[in-house]
N, CA, C and O atoms as a printed pandas DataFrame, in Angstrom:
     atom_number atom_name residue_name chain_id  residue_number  x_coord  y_coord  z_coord
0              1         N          UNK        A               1 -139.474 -172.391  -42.222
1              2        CA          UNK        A               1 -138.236 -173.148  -42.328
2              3         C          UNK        A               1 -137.252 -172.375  -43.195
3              4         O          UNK        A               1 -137.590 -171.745  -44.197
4              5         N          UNK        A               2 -136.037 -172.471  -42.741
5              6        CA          UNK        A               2 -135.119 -171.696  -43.322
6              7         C          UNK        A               2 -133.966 -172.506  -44.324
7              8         O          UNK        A               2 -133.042 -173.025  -43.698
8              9         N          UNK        A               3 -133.952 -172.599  -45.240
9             10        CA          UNK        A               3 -132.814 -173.514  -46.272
10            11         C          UNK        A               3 -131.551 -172.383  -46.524
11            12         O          UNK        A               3 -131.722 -171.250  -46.973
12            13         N          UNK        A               4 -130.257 -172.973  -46.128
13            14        CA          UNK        A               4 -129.243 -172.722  -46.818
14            15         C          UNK        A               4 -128.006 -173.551  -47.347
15            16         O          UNK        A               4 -127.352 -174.469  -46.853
16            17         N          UNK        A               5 -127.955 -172.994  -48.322
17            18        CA          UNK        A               5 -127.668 -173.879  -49.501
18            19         C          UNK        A               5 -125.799 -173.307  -49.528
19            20         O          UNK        A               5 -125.528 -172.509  -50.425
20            21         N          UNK        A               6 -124.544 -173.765  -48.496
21            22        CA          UNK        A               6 -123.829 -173.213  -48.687
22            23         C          UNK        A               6 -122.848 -173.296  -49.704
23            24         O          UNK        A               6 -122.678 -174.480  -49.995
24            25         N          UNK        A               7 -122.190 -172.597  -50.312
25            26        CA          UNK        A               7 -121.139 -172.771  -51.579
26            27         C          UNK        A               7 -119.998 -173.644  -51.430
27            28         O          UNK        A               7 -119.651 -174.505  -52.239
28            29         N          UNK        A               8 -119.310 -173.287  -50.071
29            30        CA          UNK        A               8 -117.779 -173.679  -49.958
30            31         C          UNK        A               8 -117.986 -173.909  -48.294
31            32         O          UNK        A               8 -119.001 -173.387  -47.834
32            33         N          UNK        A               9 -117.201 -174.571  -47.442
33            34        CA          UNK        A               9 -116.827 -174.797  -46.666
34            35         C          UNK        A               9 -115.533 -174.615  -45.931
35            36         O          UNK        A               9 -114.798 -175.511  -46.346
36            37         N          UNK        A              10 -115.074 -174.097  -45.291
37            38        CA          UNK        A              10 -113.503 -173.986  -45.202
38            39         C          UNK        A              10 -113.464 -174.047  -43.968
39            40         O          UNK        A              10 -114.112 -173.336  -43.201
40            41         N          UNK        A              11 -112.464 -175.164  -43.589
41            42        CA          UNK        A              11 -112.142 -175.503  -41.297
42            43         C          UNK        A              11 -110.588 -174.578  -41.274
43            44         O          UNK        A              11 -110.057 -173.912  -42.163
44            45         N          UNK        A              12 -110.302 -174.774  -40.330
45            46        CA          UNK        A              12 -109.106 -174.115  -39.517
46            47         C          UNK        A              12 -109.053 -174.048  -38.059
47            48         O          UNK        A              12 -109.911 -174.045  -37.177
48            49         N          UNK        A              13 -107.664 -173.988  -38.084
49            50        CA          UNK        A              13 -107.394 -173.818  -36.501
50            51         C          UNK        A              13 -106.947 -172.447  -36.246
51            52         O          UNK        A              13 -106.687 -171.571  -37.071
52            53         N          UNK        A              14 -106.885 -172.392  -34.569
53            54        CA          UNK        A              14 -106.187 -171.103  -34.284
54            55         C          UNK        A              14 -105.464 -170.986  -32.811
55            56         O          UNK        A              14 -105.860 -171.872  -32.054
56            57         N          UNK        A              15 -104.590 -170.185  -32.290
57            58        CA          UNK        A              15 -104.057 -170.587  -31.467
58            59         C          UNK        A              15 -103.701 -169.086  -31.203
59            60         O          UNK        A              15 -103.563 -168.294  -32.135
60            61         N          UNK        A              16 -103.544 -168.696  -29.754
61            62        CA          UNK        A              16 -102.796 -167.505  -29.175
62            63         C          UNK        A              16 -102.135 -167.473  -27.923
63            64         O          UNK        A              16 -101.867 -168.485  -27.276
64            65         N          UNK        A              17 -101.881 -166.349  -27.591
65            66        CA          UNK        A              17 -101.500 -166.179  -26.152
66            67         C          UNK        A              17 -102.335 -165.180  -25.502
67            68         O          UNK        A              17 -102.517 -164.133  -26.124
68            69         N          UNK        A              18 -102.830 -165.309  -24.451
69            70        CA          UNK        A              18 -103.574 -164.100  -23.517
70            71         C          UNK        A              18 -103.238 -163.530  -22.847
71            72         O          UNK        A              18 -102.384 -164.315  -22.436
72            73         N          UNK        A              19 -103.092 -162.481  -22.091
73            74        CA          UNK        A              19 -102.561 -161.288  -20.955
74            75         C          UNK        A              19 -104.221 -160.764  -20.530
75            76         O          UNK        A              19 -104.922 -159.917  -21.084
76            77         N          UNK        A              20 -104.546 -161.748  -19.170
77            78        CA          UNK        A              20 -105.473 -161.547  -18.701
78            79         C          UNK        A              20 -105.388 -161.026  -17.241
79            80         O          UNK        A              20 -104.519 -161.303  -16.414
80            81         N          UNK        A              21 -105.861 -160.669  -17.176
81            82        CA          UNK        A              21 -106.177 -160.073  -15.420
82            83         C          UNK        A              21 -107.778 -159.648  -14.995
83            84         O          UNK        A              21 -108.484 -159.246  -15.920
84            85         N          UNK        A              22 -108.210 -159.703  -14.005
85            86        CA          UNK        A              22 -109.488 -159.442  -13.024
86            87         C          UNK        A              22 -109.883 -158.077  -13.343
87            88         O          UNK        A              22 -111.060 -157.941  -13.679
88            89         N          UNK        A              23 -109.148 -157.035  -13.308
89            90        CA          UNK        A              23 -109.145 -155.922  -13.100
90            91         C          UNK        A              23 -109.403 -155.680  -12.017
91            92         O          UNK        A              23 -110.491 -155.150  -11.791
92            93         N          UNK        A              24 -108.912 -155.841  -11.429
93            94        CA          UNK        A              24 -108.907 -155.301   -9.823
94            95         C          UNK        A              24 -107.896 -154.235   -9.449
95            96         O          UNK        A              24 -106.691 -154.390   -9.652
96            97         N          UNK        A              25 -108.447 -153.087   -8.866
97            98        CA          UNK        A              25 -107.737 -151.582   -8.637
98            99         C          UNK        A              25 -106.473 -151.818   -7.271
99           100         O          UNK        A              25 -106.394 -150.887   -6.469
100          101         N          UNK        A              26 -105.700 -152.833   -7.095
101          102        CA          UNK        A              26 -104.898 -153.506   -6.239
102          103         C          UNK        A              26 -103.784 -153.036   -6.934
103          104         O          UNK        A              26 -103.736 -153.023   -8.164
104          105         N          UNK        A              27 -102.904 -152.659   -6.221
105          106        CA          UNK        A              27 -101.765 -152.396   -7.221
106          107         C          UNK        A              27 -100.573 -153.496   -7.190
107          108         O          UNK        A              27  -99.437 -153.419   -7.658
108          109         N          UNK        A              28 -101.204 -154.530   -6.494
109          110        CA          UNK        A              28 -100.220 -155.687   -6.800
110          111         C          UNK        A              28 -100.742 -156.733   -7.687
111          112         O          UNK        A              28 -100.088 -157.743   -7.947
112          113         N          UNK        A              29 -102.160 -156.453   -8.254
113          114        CA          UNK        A              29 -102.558 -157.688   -8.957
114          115         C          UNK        A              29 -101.841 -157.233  -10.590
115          116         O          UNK        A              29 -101.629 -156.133  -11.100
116          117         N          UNK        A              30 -101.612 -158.637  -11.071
117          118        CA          UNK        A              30 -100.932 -158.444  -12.341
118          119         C          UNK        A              30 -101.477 -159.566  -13.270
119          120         O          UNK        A              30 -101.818 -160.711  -12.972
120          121         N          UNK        A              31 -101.470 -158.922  -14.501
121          122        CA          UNK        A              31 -102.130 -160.071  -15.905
122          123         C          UNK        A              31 -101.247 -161.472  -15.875
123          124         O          UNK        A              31 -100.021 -161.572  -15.925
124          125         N          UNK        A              32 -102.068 -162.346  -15.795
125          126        CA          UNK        A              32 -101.304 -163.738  -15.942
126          127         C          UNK        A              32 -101.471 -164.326  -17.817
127          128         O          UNK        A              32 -102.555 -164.293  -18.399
128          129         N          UNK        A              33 -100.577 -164.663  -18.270
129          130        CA          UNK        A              33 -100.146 -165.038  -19.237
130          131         C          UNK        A              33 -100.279 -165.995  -19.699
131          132         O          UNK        A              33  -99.414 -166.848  -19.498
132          133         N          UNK        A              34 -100.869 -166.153  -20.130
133          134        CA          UNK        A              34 -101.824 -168.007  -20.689
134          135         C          UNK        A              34 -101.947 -167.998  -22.417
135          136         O          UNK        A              34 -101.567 -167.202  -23.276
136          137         N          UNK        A              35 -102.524 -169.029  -22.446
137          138        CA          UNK        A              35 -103.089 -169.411  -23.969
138          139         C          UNK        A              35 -104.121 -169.207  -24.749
139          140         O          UNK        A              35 -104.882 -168.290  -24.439
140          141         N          UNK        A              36 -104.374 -169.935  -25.837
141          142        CA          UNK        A              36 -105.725 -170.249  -26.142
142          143         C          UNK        A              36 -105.775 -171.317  -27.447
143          144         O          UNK        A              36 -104.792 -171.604  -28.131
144          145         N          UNK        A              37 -106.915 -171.757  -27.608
145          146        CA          UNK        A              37 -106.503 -172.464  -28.814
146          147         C          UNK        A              37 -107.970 -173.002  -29.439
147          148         O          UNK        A              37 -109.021 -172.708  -28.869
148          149         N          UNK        A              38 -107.947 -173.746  -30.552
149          150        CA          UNK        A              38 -109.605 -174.049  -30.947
150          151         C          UNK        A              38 -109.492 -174.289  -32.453
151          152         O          UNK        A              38 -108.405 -174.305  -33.030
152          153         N          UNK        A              39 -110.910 -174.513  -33.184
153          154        CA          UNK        A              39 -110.868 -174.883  -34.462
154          155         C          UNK        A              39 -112.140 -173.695  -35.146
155          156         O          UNK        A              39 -112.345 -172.586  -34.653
156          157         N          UNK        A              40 -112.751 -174.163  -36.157
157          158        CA          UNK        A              40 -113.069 -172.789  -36.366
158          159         C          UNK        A              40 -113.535 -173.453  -37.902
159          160         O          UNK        A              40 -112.632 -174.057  -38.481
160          161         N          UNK        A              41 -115.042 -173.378  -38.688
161          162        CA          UNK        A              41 -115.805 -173.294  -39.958
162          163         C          UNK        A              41 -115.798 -172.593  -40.741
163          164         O          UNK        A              41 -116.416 -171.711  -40.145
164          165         N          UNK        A              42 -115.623 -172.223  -41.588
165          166        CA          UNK        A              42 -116.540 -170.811  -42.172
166          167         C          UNK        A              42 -117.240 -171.514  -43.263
167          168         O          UNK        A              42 -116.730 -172.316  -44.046
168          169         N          UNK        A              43 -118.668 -171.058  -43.217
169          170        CA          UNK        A              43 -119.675 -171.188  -44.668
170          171         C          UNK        A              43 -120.169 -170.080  -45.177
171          172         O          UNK        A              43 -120.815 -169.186  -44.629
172          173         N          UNK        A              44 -119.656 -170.259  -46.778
173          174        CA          UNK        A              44 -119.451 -169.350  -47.362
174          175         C          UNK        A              44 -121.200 -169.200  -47.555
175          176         O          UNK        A              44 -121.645 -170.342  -47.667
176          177         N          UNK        A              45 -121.985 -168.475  -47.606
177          178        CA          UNK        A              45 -123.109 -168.098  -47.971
178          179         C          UNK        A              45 -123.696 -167.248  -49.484
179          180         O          UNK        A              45 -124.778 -167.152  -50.063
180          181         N          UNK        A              46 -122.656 -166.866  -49.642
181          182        CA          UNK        A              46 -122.722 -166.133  -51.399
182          183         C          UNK        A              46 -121.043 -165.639  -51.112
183          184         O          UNK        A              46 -120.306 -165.967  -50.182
184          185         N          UNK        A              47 -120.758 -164.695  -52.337
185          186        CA          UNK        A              47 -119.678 -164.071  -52.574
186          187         C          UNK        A              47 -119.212 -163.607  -51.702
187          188         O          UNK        A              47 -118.103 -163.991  -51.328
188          189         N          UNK        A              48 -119.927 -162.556  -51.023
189          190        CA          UNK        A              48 -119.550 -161.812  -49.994
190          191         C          UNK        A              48 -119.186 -161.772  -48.486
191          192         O          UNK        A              48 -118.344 -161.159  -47.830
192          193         N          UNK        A              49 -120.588 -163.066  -48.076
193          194        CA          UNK        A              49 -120.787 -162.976  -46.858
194          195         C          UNK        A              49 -120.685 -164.408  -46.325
195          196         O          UNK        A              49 -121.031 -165.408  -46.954
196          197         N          UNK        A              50 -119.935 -164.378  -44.525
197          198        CA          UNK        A              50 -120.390 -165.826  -44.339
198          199         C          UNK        A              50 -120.740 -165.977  -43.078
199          200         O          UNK        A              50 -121.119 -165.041  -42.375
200          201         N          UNK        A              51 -120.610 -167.532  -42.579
201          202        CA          UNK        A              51 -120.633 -167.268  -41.141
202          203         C          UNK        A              51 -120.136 -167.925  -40.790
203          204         O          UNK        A              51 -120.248 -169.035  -41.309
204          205         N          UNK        A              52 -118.925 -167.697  -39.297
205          206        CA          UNK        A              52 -117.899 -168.675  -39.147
206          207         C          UNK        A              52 -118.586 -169.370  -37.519
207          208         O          UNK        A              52 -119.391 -168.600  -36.996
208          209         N          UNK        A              53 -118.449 -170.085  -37.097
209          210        CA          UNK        A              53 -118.495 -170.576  -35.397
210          211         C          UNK        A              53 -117.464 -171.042  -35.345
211          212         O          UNK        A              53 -116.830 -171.449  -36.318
212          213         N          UNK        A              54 -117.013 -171.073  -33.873
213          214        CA          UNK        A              54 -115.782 -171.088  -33.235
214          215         C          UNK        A              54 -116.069 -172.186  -32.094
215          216         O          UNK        A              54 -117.090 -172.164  -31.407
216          217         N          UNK        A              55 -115.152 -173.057  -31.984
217          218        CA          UNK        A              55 -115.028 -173.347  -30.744
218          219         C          UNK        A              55 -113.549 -173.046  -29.803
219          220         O          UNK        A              55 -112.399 -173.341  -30.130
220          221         N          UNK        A              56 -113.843 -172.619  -29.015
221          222        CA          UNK        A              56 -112.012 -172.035  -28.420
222          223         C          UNK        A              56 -111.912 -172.412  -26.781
223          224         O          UNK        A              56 -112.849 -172.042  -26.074
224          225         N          UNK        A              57 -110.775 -173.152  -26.157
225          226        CA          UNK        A              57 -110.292 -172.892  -25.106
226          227         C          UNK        A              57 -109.340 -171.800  -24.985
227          228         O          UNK        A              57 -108.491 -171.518  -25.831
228          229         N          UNK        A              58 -109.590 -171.029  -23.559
229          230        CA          UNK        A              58 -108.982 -170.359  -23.148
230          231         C          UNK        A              58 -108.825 -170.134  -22.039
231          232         O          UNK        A              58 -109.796 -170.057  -21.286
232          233         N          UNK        A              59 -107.505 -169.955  -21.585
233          234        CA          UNK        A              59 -107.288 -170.164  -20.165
234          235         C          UNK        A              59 -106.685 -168.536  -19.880
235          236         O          UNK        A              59 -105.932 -167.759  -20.466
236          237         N          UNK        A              60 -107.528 -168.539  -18.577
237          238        CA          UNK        A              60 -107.344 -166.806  -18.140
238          239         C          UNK        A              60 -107.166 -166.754  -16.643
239          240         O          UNK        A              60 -107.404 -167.808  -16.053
240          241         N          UNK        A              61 -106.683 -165.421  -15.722
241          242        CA          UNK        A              61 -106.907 -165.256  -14.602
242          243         C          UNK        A              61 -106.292 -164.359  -14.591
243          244         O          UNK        A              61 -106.226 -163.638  -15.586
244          245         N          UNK        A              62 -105.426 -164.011  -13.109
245          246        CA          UNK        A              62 -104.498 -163.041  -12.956
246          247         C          UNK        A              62 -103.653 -163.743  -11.811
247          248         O          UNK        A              62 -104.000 -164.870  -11.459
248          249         N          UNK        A              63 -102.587 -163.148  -11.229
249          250        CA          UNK        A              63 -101.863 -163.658  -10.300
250          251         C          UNK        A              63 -101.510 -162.137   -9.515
251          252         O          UNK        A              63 -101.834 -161.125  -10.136
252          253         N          UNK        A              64 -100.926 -161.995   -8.312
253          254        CA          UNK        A              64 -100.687 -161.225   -7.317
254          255         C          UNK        A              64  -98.944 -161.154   -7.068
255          256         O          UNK        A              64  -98.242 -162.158   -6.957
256          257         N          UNK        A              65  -98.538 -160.007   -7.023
257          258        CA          UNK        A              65  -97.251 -160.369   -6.742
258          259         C          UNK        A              65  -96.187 -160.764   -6.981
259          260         O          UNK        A              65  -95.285 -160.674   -6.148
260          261         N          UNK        A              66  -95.967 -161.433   -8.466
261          262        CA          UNK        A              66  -95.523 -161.796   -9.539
262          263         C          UNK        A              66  -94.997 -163.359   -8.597
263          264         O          UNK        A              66  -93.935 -163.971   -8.706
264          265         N          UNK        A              67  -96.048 -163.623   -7.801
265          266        CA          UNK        A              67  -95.755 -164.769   -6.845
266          267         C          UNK        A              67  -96.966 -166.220   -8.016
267          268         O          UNK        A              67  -98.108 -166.158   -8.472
268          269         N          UNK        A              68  -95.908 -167.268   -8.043
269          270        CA          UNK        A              68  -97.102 -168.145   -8.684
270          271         C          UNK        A              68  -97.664 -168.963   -7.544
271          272         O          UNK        A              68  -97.662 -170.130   -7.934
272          273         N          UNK        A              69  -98.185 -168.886   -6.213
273          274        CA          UNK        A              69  -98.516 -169.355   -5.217
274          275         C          UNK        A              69  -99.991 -168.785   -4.970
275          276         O          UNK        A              69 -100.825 -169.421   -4.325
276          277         N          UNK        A              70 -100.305 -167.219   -5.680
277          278        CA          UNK        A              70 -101.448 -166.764   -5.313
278          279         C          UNK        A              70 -101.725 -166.010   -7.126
279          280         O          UNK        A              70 -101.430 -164.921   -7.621
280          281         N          UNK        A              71 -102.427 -167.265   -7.668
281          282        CA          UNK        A              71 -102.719 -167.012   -9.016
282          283         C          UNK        A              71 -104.453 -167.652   -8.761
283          284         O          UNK        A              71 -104.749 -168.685   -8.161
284          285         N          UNK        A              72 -105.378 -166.696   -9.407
285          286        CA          UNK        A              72 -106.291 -167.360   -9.898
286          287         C          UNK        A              72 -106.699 -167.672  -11.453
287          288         O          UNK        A              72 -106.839 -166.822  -12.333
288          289         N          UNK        A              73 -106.898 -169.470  -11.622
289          290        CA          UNK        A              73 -107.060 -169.647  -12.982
290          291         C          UNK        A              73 -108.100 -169.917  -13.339
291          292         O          UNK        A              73 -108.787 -170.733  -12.725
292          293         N          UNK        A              74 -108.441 -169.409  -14.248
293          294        CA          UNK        A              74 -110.131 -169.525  -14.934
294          295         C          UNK        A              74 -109.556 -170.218  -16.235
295          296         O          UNK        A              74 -108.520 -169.900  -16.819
296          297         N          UNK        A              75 -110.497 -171.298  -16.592
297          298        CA          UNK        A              75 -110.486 -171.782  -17.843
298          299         C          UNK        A              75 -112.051 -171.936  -18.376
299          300         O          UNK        A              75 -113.011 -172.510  -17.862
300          301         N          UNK        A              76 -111.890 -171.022  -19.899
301          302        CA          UNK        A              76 -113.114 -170.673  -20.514
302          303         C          UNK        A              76 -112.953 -172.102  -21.603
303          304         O          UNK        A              76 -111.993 -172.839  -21.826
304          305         N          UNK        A              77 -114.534 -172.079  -22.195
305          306        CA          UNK        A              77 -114.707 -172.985  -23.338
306          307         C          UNK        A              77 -115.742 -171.822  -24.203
307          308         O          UNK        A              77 -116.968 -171.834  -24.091
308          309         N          UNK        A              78 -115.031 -170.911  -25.006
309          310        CA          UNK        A              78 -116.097 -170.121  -25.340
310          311         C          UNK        A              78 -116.686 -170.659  -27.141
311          312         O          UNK        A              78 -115.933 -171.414  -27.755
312          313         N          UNK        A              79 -117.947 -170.222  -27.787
313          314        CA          UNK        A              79 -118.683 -170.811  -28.776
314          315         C          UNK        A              79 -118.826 -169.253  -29.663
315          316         O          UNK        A              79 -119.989 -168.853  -29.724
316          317         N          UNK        A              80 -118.108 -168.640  -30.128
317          318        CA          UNK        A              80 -118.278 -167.719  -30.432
318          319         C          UNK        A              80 -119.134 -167.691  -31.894
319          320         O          UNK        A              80 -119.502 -168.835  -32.158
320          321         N          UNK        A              81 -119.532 -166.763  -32.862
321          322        CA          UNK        A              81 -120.734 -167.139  -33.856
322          323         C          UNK        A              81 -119.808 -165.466  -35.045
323          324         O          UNK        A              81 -120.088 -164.270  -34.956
324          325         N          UNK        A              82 -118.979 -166.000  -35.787
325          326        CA          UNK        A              82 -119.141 -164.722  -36.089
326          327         C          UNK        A              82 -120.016 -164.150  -37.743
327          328         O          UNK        A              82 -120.459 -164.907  -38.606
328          329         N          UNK        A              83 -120.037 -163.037  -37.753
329          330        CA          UNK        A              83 -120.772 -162.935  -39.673
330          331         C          UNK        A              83 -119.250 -162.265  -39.790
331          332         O          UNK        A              83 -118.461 -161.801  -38.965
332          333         N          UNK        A              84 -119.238 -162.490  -41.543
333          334        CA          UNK        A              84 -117.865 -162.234  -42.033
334          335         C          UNK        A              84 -118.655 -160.922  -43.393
335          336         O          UNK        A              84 -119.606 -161.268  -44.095
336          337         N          UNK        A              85 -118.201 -159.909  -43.468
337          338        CA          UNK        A              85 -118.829 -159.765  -45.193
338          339         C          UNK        A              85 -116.666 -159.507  -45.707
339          340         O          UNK        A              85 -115.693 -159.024  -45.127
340          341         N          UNK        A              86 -116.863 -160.033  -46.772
341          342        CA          UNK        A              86 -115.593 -159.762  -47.737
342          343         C          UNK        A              86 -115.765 -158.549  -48.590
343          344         O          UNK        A              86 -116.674 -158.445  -49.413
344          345         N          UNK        A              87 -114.650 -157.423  -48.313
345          346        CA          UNK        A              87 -115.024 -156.605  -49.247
346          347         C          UNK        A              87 -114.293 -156.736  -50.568
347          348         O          UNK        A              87 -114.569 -156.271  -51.673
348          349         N          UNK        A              88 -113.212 -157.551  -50.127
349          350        CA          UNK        A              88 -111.965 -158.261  -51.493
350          351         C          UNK        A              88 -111.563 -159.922  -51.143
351          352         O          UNK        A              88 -112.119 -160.518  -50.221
352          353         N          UNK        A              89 -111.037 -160.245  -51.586
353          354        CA          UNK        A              89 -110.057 -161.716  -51.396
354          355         C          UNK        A              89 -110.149 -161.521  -50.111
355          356         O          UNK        A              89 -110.831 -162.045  -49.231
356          357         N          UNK        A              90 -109.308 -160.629  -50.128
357          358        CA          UNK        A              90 -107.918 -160.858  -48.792
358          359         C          UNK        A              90 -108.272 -160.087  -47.415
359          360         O          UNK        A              90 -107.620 -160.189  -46.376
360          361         N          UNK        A              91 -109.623 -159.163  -47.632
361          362        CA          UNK        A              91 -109.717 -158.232  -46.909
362          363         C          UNK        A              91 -111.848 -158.066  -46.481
363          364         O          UNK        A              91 -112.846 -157.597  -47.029
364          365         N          UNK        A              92 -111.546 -158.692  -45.388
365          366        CA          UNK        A              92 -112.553 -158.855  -44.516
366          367         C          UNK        A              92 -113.042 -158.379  -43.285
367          368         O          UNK        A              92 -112.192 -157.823  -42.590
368          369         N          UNK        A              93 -114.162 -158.444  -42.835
369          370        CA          UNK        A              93 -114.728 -157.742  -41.556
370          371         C          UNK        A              93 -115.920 -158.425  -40.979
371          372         O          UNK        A              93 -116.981 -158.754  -41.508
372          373         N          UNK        A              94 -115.423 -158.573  -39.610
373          374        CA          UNK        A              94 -115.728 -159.543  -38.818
374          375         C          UNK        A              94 -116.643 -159.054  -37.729
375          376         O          UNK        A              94 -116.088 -158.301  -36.928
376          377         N          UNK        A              95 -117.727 -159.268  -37.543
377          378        CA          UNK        A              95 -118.535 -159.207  -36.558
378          379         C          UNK        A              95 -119.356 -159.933  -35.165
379          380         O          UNK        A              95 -120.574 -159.811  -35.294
380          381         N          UNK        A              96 -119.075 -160.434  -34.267
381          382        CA          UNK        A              96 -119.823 -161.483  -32.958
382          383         C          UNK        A              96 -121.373 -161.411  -33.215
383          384         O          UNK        A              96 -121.945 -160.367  -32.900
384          385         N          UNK        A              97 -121.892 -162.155  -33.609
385          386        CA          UNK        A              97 -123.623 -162.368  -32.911
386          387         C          UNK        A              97 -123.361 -162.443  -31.864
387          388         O          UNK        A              97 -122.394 -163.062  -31.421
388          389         N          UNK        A              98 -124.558 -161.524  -30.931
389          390        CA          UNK        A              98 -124.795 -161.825  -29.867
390          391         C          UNK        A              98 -126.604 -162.183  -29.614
391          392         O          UNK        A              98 -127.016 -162.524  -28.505
């Protein structure tokens, strides 16, 4: 069994914009322009180090033609996990578990 005993707690939100596309070698397909958005933990684990999880929507695809009639839209719900170590306050580095 594993105990952790965290120090601090800290929530937040976050929000962006995306420029997604398929990648498809078409020379008419083009990145469609969407969002994203979500909330977000971090537990502090000692001084240095923590670990944040994410929950985020994001909406992605691409469109053809700069026509909005032939767009495909994908909408993600991704759970991302990240480790944080702090090397100062202000100045951090961020890593995905996978």
């Amino acid at each position: 069994m594993i105990s952790v005993n965290a120090q601090e707690v800290k929530f937040g939100v976050k929000a962006g914009v995306n420029f997604a596309s398929l990648g498809a070698d078409a020379e008419d397909v083009k990145a469609r322009t969407s969002i994203h958005f979500g909330a977000m933990a971090e537990f502090m684990l000692s001084d240095k180090f923590s670990i944040q999880p994410e929950l985020v929507y994001s909406a992605q695809g691409t469109k053809f033609d700069d026509s909005d009639d032939l767009v495909t839209k994908l909408d993600y719900l991704n759970l991302p996990i990240l480790a944080k170590y702090y090397f100062s306050v202000t100045f951090s580095v961020e890593a995905a578990l996978k």
